[in-house]
N, C-alpha and C positions, 0 to 999 in steps of 0.2 A: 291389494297385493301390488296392483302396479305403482300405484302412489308409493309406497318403498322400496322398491326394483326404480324408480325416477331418483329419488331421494340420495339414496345409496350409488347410483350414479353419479350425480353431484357432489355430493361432498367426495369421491374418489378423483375426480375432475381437481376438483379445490384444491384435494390434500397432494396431490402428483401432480399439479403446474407448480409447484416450488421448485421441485428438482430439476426442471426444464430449465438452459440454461443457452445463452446463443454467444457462438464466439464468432469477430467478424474474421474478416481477409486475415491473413500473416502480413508483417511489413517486415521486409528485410532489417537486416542489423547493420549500419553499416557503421565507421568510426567514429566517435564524434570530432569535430573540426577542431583545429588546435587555435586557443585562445593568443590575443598578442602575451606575450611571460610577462611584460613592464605591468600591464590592465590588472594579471592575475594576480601578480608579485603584490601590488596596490590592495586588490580586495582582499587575499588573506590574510595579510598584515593587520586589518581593521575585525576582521572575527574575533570573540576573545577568546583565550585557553578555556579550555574543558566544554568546549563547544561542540554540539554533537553533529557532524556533518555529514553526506553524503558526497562519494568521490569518481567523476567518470576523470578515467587515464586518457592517455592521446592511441593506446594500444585497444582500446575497449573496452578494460576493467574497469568496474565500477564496483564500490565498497561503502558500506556505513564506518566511519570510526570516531573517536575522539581526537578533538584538536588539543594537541602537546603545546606544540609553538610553531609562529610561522614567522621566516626570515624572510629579504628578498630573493634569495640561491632558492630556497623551498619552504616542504613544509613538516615538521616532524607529528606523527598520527601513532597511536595505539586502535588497532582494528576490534569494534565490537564483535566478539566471537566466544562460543561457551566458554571454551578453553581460555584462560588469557595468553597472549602475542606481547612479548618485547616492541616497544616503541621501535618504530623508522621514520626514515626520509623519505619524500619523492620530492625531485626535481620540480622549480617552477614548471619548466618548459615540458614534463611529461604530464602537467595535467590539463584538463580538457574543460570539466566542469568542478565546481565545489558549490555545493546549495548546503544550509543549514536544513537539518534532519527534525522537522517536525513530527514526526511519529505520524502512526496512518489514521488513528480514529479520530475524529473532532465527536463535541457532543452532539451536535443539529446528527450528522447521521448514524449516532447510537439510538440517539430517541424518535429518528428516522425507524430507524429496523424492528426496534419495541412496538411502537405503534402499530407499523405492519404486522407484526406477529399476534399480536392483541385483536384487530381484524381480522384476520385470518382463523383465530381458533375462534372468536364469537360467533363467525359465520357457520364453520364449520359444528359447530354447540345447536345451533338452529335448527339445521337441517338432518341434524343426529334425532333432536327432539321432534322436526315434523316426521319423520322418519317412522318413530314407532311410536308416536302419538295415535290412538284408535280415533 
């Protein structure tokens, strides 16, 4: 009996540290620093159309959209959003950052988190089985 009263504590350990979860400090928000316009004007001119980018403003906002086109005055974006948005402008001078939008997952950590998972329920299969093994 205690050998599954032990068992059954473990694998409830195993199976409840996944939800456990640790967030650090907060870091303030603050604006981000306004780029020289000539430097920015230079890199979005080389992005090419229908490039999917990310966009911090000199006010704070920041947005995923597609790139339309970009002059040296600015840059014209259509915002990825359910709904579609009418193409605009923003001014060189009100942007802050532009990085090319890679999307969030790579493969190394999909098959990162498989792997883990696969671990985790083998272990968990183990100790189900010493469990009520006589």
């Amino acid at each position: 009996m205690l050998r599954k009263s032990l068992a059954l504590l473990v694998v409830a350990a195993l199976v409840t540290s996944g939800c456990a979860s640790t967030s650090g400090g907060r870091v303030p928000v603050t604006a981000p620093t306004v780029a020289d316009p000539s430097t920015m004007s230079e890199y979005v001119q080389r992005l090419p159309a229908g490039a999917r980018v990310k966009i911090e403003r000199t006010n704070g906002e920041s947005m995923r959209a597609t790139l339309m086109k970009a002059t040296a005055q600015g840059i014209v974006i259509q915002r990825n959003t359910r709904v579609p948005e009418p193409p605009f402008e923003i001014p060189v001078g009100q942007l802050a950052r532009v990085t090319l939008d890679q999307g969030g997952t790579s493969t190394a950590k999909a098959i990162g988190i498989g792997i883990a998972s696969g671990v985790g329920a083998f272990f968990a299969l183990v100790a189900l089985a010493y469990a009520f093994s006589d």
